[in-house]
C-alpha positions in Angstrom: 0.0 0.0 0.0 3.0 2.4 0.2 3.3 2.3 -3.4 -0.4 4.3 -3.5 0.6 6.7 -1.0 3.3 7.6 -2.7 1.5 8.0 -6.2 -1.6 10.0 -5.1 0.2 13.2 -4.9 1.7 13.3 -8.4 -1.2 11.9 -9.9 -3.6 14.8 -8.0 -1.4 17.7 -8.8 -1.0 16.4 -13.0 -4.8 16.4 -12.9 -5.0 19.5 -11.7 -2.2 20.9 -14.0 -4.1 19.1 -16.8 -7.5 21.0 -15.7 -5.6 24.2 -15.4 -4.0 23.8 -19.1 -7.6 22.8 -20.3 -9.4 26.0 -18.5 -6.3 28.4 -19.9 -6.7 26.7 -23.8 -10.3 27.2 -23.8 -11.0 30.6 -22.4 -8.3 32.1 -25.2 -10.2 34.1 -27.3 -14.0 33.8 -28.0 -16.3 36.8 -27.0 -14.7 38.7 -24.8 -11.3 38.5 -26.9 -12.0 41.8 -28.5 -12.6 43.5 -25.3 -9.5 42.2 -23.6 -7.7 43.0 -26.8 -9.0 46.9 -26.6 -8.5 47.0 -23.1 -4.3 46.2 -23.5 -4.0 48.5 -26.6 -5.2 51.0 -24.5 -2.9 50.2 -21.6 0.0 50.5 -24.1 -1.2 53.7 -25.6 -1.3 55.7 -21.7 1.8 54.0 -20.7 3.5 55.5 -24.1 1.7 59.0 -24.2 3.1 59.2 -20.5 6.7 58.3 -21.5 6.8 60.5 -24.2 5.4 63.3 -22.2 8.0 65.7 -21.0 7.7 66.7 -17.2 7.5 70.4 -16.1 11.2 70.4 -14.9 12.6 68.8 -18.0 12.4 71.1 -19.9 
């Protein structure tokens, strides 16, 4: 019986990596891929506008 004790806690943690893998894969794109999408282009946008904005003492 030592040899199941010492396979349960691989075997739990690959089904749950598997479950994680599976939940990742499937919730890549679909509906809300273009809102996601929107939301980063517009991260990237402020964070350039604001590094290419000259501060009050630079100049």
């Amino acid at each position: 019986m030592e040899y199941v004790s010492a396979l349960v806690p691989p075997v739990v943690m690959a089904v749950f990596f598997i479950g994680l893998i599976v939940t990742i894969v499937k919730t890549q794109g679909g509906a809300n891929k273009a809102k996601e999408d929107a939301a980063v282009d517009a991260a990237i946008t402020r964070a350039e506008a604001a590094r290419q904005t000259p501060r009050a003492g630079d100049a």
